[in-house]
Every structure is written in structure tokens, then in C-alpha cells.
C-alpha positions as CSV (number, residue, x, y, z in Angstrom):
1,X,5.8,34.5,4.6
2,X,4.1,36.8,7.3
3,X,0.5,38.5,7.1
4,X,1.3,41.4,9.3
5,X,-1.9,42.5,11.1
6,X,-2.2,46.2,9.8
7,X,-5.0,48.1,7.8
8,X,-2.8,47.7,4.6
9,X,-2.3,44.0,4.8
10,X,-6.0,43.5,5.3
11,X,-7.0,45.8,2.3
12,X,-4.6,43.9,0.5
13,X,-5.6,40.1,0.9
14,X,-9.7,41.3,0.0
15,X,-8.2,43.8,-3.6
16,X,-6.5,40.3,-4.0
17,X,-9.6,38.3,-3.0
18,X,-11.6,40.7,-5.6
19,X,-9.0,40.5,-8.3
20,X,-8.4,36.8,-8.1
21,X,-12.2,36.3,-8.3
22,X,-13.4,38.7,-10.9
23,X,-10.8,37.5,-13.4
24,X,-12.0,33.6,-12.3
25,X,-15.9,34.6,-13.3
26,X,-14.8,36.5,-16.5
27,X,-14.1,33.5,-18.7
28,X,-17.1,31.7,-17.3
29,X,-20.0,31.4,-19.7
30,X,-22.6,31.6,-17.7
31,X,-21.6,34.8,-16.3
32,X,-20.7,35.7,-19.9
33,X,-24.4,35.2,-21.3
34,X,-25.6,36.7,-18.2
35,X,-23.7,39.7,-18.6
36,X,-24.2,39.8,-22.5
37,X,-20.3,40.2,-22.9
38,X,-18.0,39.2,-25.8
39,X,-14.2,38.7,-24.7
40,X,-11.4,40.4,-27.1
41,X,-7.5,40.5,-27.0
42,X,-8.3,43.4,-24.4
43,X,-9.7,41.8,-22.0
44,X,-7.2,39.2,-22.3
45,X,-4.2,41.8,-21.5
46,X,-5.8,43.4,-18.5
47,X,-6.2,39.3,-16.8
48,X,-2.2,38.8,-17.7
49,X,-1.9,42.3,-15.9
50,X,-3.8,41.1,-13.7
51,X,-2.3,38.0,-12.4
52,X,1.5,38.6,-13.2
53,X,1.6,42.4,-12.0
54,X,-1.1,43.2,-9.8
55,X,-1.4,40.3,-7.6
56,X,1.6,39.6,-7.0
57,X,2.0,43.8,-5.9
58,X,-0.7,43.1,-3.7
59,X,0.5,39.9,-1.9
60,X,3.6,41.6,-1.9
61,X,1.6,44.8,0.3
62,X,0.1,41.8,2.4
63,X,2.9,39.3,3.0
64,X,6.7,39.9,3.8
65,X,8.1,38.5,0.3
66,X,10.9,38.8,-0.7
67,X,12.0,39.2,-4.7
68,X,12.5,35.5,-5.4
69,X,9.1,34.9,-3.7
70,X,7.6,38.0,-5.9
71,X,9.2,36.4,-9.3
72,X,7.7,33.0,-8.7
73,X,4.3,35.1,-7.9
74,X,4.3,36.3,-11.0
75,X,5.3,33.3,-13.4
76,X,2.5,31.0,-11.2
77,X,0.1,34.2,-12.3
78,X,0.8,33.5,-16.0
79,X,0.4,29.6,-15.7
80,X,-3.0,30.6,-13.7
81,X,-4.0,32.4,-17.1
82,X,-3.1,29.8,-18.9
83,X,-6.0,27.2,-17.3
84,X,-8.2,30.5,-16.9
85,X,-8.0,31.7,-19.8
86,X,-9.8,30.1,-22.7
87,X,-7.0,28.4,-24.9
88,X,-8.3,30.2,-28.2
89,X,-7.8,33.5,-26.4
90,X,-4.8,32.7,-24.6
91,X,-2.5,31.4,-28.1
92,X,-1.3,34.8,-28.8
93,X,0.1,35.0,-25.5
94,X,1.7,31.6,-25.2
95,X,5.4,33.2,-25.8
96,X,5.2,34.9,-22.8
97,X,3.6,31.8,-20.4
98,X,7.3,29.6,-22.0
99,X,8.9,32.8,-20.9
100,X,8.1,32.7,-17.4
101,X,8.1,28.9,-17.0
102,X,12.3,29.1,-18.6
103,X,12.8,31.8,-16.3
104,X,11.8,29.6,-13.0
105,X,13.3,26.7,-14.5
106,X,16.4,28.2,-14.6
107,X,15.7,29.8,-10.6
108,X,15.0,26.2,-9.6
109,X,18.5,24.8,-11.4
110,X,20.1,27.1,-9.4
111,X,18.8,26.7,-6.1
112,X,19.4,22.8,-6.8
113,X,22.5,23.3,-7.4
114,X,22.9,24.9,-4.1
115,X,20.9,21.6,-2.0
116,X,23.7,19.5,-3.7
117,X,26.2,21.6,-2.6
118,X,24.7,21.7,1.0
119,X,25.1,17.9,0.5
120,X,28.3,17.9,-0.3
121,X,29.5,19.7,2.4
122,X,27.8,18.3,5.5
123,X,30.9,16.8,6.8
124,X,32.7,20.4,7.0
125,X,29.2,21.2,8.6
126,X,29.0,19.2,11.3
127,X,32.7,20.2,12.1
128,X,31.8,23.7,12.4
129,X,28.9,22.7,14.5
130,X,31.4,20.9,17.0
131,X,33.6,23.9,17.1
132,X,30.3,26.2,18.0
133,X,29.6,24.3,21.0
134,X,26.4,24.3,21.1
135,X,23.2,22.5,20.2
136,X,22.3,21.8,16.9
137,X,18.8,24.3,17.3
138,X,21.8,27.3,17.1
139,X,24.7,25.7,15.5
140,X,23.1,24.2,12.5
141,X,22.2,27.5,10.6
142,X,25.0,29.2,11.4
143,X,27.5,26.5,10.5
144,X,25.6,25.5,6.9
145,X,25.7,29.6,6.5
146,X,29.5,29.8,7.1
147,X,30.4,26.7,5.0
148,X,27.7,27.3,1.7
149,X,25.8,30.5,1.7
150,X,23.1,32.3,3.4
151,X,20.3,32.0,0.6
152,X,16.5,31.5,2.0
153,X,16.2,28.6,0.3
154,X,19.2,27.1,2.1
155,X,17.9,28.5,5.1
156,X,14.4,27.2,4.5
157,X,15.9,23.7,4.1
158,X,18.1,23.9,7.1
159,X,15.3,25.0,8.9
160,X,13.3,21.6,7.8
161,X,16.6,19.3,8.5
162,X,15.8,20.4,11.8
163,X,12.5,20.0,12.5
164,X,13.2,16.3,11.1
165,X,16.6,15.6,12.7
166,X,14.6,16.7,16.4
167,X,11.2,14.6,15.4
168,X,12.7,11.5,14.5
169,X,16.9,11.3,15.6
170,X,17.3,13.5,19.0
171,X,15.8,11.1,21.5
172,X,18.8,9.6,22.8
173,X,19.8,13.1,23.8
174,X,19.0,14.8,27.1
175,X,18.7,17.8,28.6
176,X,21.8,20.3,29.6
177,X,22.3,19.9,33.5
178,X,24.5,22.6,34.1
179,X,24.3,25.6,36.7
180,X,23.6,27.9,34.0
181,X,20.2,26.2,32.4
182,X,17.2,27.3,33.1
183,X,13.8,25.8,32.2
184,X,10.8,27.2,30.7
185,X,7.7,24.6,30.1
186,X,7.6,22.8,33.5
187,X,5.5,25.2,34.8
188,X,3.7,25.9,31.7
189,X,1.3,23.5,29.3
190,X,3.2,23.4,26.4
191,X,3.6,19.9,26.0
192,X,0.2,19.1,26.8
193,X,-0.7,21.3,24.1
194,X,1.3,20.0,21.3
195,X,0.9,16.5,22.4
196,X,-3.2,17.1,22.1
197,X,-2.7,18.8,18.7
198,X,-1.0,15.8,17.4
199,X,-3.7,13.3,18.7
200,X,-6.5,16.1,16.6
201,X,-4.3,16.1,13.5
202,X,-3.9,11.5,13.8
203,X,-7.5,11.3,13.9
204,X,-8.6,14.1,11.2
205,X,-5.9,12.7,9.2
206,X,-7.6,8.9,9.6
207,X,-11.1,10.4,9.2
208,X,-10.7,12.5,6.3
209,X,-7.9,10.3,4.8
210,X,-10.6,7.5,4.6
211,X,-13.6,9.3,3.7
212,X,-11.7,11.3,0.9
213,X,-9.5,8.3,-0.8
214,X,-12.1,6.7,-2.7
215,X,-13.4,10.5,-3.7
216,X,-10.8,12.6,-4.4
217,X,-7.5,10.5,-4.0
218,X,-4.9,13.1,-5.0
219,X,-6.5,15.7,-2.9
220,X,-6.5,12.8,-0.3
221,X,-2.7,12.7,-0.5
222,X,-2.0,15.5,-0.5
223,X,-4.1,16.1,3.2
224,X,-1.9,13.0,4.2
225,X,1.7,14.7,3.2
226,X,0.4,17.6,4.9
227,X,-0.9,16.3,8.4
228,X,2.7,14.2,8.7
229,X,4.4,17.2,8.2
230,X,2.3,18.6,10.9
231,X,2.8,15.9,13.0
232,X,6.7,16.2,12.5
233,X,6.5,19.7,13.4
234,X,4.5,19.0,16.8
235,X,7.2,16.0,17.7
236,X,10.2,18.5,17.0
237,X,8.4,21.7,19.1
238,X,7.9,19.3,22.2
239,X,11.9,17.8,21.7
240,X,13.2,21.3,21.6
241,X,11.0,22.8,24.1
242,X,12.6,19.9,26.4
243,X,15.4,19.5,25.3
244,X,16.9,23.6,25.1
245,X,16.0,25.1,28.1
246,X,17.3,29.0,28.2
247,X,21.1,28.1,29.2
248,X,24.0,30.9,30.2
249,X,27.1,29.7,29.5
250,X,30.4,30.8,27.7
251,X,29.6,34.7,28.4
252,X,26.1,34.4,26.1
253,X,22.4,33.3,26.7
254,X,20.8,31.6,24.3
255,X,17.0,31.4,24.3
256,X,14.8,29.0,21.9
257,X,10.7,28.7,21.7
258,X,10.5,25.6,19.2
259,X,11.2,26.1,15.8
260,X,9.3,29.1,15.5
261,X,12.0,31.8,17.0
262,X,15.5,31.6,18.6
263,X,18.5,34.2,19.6
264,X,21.7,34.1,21.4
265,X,23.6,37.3,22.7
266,X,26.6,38.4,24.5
267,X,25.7,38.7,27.9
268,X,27.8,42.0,28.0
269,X,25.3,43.7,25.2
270,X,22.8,43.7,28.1
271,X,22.1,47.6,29.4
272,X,19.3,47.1,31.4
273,X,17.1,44.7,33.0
274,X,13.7,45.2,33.7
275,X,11.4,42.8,36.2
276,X,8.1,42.8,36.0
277,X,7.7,45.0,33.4
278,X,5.3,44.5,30.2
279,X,7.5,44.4,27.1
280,X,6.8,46.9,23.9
281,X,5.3,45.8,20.9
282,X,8.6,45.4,19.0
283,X,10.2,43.2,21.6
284,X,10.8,39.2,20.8
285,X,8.8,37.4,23.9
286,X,9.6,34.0,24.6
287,X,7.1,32.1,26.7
288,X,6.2,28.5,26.1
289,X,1.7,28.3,25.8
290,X,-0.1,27.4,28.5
291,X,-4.1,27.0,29.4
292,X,-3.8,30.2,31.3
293,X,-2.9,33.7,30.6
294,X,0.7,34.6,31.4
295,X,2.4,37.0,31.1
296,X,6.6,37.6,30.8
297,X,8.2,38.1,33.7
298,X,11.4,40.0,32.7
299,X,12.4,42.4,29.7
300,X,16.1,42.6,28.9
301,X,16.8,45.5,26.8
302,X,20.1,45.4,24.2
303,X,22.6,48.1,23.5
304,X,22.6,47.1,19.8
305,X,20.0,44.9,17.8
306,X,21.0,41.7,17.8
307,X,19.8,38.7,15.0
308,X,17.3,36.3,16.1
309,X,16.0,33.5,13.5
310,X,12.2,32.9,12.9
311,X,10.5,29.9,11.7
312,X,11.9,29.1,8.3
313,X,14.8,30.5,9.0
314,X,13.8,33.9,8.5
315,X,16.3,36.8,10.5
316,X,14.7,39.5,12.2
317,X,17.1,42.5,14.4
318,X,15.3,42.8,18.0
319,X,16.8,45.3,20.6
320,X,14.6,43.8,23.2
321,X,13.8,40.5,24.4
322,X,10.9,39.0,27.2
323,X,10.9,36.5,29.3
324,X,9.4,33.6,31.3
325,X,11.2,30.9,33.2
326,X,10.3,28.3,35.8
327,X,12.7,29.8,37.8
328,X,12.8,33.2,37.6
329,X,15.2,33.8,40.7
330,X,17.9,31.7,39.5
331,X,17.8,33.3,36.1
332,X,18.0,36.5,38.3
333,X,20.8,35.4,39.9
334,X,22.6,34.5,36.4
335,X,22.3,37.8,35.1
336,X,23.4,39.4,38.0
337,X,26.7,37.6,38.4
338,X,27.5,37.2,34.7
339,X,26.5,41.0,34.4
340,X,28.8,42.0,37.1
């Protein structure tokens, strides 16, 4: 899910802001009295329209969702009216709130269904992964994609087998060697950064954790569950950052920033190469953080779009790709031999 930054999006989230809010302060009493309002069967409709149809519509305009993601909107908006909605008002309606909840209950036996069969599998898996020859950051997806399906919840759940195989199991692993790898964070404070962000998130986590357990204790748990996710996340961006530098090997490049975006292309789709250049707003830039303001230092631009994979495991086609290395005149010397 993606708030993309246009005029639309932002319209969206405050109509969804507005709509979420006014039907929150309807059923209140106070608000009630104050506005000398009795609720009927009416009212009640419009909220339901509310909350199944026209929020979901909106955080559909605001967020790239897809239908699943739009369906599930719209049965969490009927189980919001449900606790909204006084229960005297809201009996009439019940039919419909079992409706939606059988609906998703028959969504999630599905998509189980397909985690066991992931499962089940994961020795054919990690065959295909061998025969890829390559790291488990590109071979992973593609193999579990080959060997199950490419549903976004099997992609969402690849994506997380990753970010915890990297965090906890890579560190006997080490860095390709090779003539053809180049790095891209020595030069760069990427690993400062995420190591800094993990020392913030340990000590909010103890501080909040300790001041919110004998307050709200589920809340406090549920803080926890999140920051060690976090945490996770941070150790597997700093173990793929060192361990996948940009590498050309086999006739293809292969280019990873974290978890958070990766491609690999045919050296031969290449048409041009441009140095120095500033990329257009549609092309996919990779360049590790750093405390000063950098900029990419080559554009590559592809003869057809090629699929790169996002954070969750989303796919996106980009025709052009930035970016900055270490060693910008050996990855220039790469492209022009393997080009030639």
C-alpha cells in the first residue's frame, strides 16, 4: 500500500478523515443532545454506505489497493458499524455484518491454504533457488512464484521470510568477491543510519514498553510486536545492503537497495547510458542514504520495461534505472565491456 503524493490522494485521505469522523460523532450523545437530533433506520443506511462503500472508494483513490485489499476494506467497514453503531439500531442490519465476516472467512481459508502449500513445497524451492544462481534477495520470489503461485499474499510472505532469514540466519555469509561486484554504501552512511534507528526504536521500545505495561498492557504489546518487527527490518536492510553489492555476472546486472526495491536485467536490453545525468521522475534510483545530499551518478535507460519488485513484494515495470556506486569507473568499465 502506497500514498502517492498527488492532489487526488490528498483530497482523498481528509473526505476519508471527514467521513470516518462525522459518522464516529453521529452516535455520540452528547453531540446528539447538542444537536437536538433523533437517529432512524436512515441514518443508519447512509453510515453502512458510508463505511462499506465510500471509504473504502476513497482509500482506494488514496492508496494503490488492489481488490482483495478493497474487499477486506469493506467487510472491516461493516464490523466498524457494528461497535459504532448503537446495537438497537444496528439489529436490523446484523445479516449483512455475518455476511461480510463469512465472506473473509472464506478469503482467509483460502489464502491459508496457500501458506501451507508454500510449506509444503520449500524443498522444490530451494532447488529452484540453486538452479537460479543467485542470492536468495532475487532467487527467493521468483522460485516460490514458479513452484506455488504469484498471489500478493504469497508474495507478502516471501517478502517477510526474507527480511527474517537476512536478520537472524545470513551472518555466516559474506560478500560476493568477484570482478564484476560493485559496492554501493562504503562511501555512503547507510549503515550508520539504520544502525542509529535501531538503537532509537531499543530505547523507545524500553521506555514506552515500561511506562505503558501497567496502563494499557495490550496496547503495550502490541508497541512491543511492532518495534521488533522494526528492528528485524533494520538488521535485514544493513545484511543486504552489505551483503548484495550491484554485481554483473552471467550477461545481467542485478541491483538491490534493502528490502524496499530490487531488479535484474539482461545487460543486452541496455540502449543507452547516460553519466551524469539527473534521472526522470518515473525512473527507479538506487542509492543507499547518506548524511549528505547525493545525487545518482548514472541513468541507464531500457529498450523494454523490465519488472523490478518493491517492498512487500509489490512489481512495478521501470524502463529506466539510476545509479550510485563507490566505484563509478569500474562499473563504467563493466558496462562497457559487457555492452560491447
Amino acid at each position: 500500500m502506497v500514498l502517492p503524493e498527488t492532489k487526488l490522494a490528498r483530497w482523498a485521505i481528509a473526505l476519508l478523515g471527514v467521513v470516518l469522523l462525522s459518522n464516529l460523532l453521529l452516535y455520540q450523545p452528547l453531540v446528539q443532545q447538542f444537536l437536538s437530533i433523533e437517529l432512524e433506520s436512515g441514518v443508519v443506511i447512509g453510515s453502512l454506505l458510508d463505511l462499506m462503500i465510500i471509504s473504502p472508494a476513497l482509500a482506494y483513490a488514496a492508496f494503490k489497493l488492489s481488490k482483495k485489499q478493497v474487499i477486506g476494506l469493506m467487510v472491516f467497514g461493516l464490523v466498524l458499524a457494528r461497535f459504532i453503531i448503537p446495537e438497537e439500531l444496528f439489529a436490523p442490519f446484523t445479516i449483512l455484518l455475518y455476511s461480510g465476516i463469512g465472506v473473509e472467512v472464506l478469503f482467509l481459508a483460502a489464502e491459508l491454504g496457500l501458506i501451507f502449500l508454500t510449506i509444503r513445497k520449500f524443498p522444490e524451492i530451494r532447488s529452484a533457488m540453486r538452479l537460479l544462481g543467485v542470492g536468495p534477495i532475487f532467487s527467493f520470489l521468483p522460485a516460490v512464484e514458479k513452484k506455488v503461485t504469484g498471489h500478493i499474499l504469497i508474495r507478502i510472505l516471501s517478502s517477510e521470510v526474507l527480511m527474517v532469514y537476512y536478520a537472524l540466519f545470513s551472518w555466516r555469509r559474506k560478500p560476493p568477491l568477484h570482478a564484476g561486484a560493485v559496492t554501493m554504501h562504503h562511501k555512503t552512511s547507510a549503515v550508520a543510519m539504520n544502525i542509529m534507528l535501531i538503537h532509537a526504536v531499543v530505547i523507545e521500545t524500553i521506555g514506552i514498553h515500561w511506562w505503558l505495561h501497567s496502563k494499557l498492557p495490550i496496547l503495550s504489546f502490541i508497541l512491543l510486536i511492532l518495534n521488533v518487527y522494526t528492528v528485524l527490518l533494520f538488521i535485514a536492510e544493513i545484511q543486504i545492503t552489505r551483503l548484495h553489492p550491484l554485481e554483473v555476472k552471467n550477461g545481467h546486472l542485478y541491483v538491490t537497495q534493502g528490502l524496499m526495491q530490487r531488479t535484474d536485467f539482461p545487460l543486452n536490453q541496455i540502449e543507452k547510458i547516460e553519466w551524469g545525468k539527473e534521472p526522470g521522475k518515473e525512473a527507479l534510483v538506487f542509492m543507499h542514504k547518506d548524511f549528505e545530499e547525493i545525487h545518482p551518478q548514472v541513468v541507464l535507460f531500457l529498450k523494454e520495461p523490465v519488472e523490478a519488485t518493491m517492498f512487500m513484494g509489490r512489481k512495478q515495470l521501470v524502463s529506466e534505472v539510476a545509479l550510485r556506486v563507490d566505484e563509478p569507473e569500474k562499473l563504467k568499465e563493466l558496462l562497457e565491456i559487457k555492452s560491447s
